[in-house]
C-alpha positions as CSV (number, residue, x, y, z in Angstrom):
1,X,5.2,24.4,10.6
2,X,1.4,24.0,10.6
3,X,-1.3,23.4,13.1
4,X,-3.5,22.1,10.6
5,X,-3.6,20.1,7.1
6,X,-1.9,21.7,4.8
7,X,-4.0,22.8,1.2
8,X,-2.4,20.6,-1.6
9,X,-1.8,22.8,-4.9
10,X,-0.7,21.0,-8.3
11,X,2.7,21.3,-7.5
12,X,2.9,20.0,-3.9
13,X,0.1,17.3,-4.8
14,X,2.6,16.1,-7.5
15,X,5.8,16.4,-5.0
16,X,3.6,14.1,-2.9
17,X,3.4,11.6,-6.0
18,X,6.3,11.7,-6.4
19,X,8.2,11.0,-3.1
20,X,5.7,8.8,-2.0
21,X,3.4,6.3,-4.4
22,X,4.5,2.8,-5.1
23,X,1.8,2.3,-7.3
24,X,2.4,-0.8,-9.2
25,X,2.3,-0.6,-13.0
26,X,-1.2,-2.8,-13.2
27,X,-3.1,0.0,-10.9
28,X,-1.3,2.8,-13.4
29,X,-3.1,0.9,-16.6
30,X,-6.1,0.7,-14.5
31,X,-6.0,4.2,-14.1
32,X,-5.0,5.6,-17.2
33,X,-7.8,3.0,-19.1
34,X,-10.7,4.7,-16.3
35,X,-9.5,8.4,-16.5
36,X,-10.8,8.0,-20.5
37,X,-14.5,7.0,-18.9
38,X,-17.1,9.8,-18.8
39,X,-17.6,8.9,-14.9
40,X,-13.7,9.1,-14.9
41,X,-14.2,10.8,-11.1
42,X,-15.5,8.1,-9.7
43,X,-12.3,6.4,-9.1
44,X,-10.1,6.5,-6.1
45,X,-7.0,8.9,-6.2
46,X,-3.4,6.6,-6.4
47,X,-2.7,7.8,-2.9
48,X,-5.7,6.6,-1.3
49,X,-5.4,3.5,-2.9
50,X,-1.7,3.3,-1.5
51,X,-3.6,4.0,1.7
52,X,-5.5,1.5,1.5
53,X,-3.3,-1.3,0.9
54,X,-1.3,0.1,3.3
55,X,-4.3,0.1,5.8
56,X,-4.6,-3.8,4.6
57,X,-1.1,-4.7,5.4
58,X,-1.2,-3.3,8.9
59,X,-4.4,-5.1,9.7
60,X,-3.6,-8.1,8.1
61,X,-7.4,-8.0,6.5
62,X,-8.0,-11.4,5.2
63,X,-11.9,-10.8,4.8
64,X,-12.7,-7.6,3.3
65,X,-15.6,-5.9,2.1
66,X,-16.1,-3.3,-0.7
67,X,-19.7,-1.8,-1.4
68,X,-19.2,-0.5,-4.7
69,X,-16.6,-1.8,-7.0
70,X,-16.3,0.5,-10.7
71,X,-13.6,-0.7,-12.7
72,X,-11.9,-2.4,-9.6
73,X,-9.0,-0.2,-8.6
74,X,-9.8,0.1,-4.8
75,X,-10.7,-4.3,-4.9
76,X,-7.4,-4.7,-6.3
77,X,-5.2,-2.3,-4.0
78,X,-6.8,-3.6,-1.2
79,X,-6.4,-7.8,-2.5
80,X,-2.9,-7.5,-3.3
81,X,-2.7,-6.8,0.5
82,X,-4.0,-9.7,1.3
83,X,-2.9,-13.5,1.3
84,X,-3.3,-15.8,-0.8
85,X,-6.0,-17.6,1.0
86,X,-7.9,-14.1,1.6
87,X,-11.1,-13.2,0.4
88,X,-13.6,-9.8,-0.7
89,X,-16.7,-9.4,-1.5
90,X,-17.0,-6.6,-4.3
91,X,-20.6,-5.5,-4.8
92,X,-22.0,-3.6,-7.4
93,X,-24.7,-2.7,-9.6
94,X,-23.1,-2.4,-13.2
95,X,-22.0,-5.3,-15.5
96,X,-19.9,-3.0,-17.7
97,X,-17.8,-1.5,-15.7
98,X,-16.9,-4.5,-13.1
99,X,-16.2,-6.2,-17.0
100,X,-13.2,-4.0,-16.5
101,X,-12.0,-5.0,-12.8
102,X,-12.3,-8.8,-13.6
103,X,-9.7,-8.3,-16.4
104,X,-7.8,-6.2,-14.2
105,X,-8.4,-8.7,-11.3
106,X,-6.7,-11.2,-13.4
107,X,-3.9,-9.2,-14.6
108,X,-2.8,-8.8,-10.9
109,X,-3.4,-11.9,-9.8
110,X,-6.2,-11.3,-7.5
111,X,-9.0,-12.7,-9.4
112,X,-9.0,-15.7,-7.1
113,X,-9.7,-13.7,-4.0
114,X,-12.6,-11.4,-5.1
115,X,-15.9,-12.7,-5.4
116,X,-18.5,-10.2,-7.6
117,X,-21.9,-10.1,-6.8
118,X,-23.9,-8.3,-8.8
119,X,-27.5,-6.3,-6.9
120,X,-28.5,-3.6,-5.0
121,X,-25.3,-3.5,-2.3
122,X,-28.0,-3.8,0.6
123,X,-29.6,-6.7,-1.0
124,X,-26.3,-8.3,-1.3
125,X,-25.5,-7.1,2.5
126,X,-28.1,-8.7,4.3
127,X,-28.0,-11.8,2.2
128,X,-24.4,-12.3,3.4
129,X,-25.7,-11.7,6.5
130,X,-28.3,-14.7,6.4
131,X,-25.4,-16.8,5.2
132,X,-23.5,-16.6,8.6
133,X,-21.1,-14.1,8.1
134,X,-22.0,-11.6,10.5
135,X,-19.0,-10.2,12.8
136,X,-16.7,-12.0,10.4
137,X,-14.8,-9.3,8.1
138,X,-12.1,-7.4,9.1
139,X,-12.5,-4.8,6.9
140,X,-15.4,-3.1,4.6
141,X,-14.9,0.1,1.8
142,X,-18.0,1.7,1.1
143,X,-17.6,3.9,-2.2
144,X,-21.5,3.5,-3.5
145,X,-24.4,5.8,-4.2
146,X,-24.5,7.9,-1.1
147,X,-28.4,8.1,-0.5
148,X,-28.1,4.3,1.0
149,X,-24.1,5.6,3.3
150,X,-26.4,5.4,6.4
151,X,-28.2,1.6,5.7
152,X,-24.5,0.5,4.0
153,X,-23.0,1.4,7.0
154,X,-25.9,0.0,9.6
155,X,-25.0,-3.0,7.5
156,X,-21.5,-3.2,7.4
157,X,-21.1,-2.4,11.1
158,X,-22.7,-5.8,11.6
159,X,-21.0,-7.8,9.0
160,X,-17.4,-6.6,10.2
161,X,-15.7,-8.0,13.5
162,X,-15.3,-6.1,16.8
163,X,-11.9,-4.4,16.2
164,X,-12.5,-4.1,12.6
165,X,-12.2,-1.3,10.4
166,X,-15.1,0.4,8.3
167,X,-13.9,3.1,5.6
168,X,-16.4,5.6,3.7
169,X,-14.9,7.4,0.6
170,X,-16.4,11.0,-0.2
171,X,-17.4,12.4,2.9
172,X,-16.2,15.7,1.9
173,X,-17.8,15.6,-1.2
174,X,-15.7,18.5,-2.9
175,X,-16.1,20.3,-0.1
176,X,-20.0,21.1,-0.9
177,X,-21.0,19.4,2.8
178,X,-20.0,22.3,4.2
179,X,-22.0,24.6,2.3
180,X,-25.3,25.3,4.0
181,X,-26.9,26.1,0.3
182,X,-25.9,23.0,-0.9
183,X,-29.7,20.6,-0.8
184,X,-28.7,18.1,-2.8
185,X,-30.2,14.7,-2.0
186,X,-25.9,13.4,-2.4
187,X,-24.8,16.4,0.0
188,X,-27.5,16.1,2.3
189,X,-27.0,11.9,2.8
190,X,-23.1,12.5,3.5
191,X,-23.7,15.0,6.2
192,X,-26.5,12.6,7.6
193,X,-23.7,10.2,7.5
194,X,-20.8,12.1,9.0
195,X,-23.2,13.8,11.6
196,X,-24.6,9.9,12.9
197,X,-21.3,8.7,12.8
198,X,-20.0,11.8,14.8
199,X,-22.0,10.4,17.9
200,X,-22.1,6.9,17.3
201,X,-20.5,5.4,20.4
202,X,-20.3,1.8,18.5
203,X,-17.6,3.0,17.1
204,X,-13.8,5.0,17.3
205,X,-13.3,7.6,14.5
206,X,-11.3,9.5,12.3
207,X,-12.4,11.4,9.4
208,X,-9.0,12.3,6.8
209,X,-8.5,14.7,4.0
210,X,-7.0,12.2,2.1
211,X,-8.7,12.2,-1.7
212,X,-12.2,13.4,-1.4
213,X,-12.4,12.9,1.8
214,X,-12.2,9.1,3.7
215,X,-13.5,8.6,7.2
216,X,-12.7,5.1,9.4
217,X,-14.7,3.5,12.0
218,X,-13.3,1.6,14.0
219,X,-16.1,-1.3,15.5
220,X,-15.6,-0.9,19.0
């Protein structure tokens, strides 16, 4: 018994694994294509994934939201959770790699539900914004360059509907947020973001060690 999360080595991480994700065999390609990238760590664990469609499911998130896209694993677990009719808006910054998720998006049979824009995520944010869609998703990922968490999340917050369900990957960061020594402009914009959202009474919270950390907001 433990009064606390338990630390995952190898061997209980892959236990997990293996009693547990339902990953289907187009996310596994996904994954095993990205894990040969250079910037390889930038994409989601399986589990959190899992989560996420899970998360999806339970929601019944037909509009969704995802600030920074990569090669399209998180879109995809999070589209397949959704019907047919469904739609998310994947923003990101790089041709090349969201190459990658429109093949994949197509191989699963999602390509019809995401729509890629490609800009600066705030850009893209307010535009959608102008176009009426404020208060009108039910969920929003935010997995982006964490200098801009804070504004992405300002954003978001008015883009999703009351009752709708915000997500921001990384807030542990490795665990270097909770070292004092660590000034990193990265470090120092996730604490910003955890500390705000600690006391933001728009909201209902809970922060999980799930991956590298994943916090939901609840709009309240």
């Amino acid at each position: 018994m433990s009064n606390r999360t338990l630390p995952l080595d190898e061997r209980l991480y892959d236990y997990l694994l293996a009693v547990s994700l339902r990953e289907p065999p187009v996310l596994r390609r996904l994954r095993e294509e990205t894990a040969k990238l250079a910037e390889a760590g930038m994409q989601i664990s399986p589990e959190q994934g899992q989560f996420m469609r899970f998360l999806a499911e339970t929601l019944g998130v037909r509009r969704a939201l995802e600030v920074g896209t990569f090669t399209g694993y998180s879109s995809i677990s999070v589209a397949l959770a959704m019907p047919s009719d469904g739609r998310l808006v994947a923003c990101d910054v790089s041709d090349t790699w969201t190459q990658t998720a429109r093949r994949y998006w197509k191989e699963a049979g999602v390509a019809d539900r995401i729509e890629l824009r490609l800009g600066p995520a705030l850009d893209t944010l307010v535009a959608l914004r102008k176009e009426g869609t404020e208060g009108t998703f039910d969920f929003a990922f935010v997995d982006a360059d964490k200098e801009n968490y804070l504004a992405y999340f300002e954003e978001c917050l008015k883009l999703v509907r009351k009752g709708g369900i915000l997500a921001f990957d990384n807030v542990l960061w490795d665990g270097r947020v909770a070292d004092p020594k660590d000034k990193s402009d990265s470090t120092v914009a996730i604490r910003k973001l955890n500390d705000a959202l600690a006391g933001d009474d728009r909201i209902a919270l809970s922060m999980l060690p799930i991956g590298d950390g994943l916090t939901l907001a609840r709009k309240l």
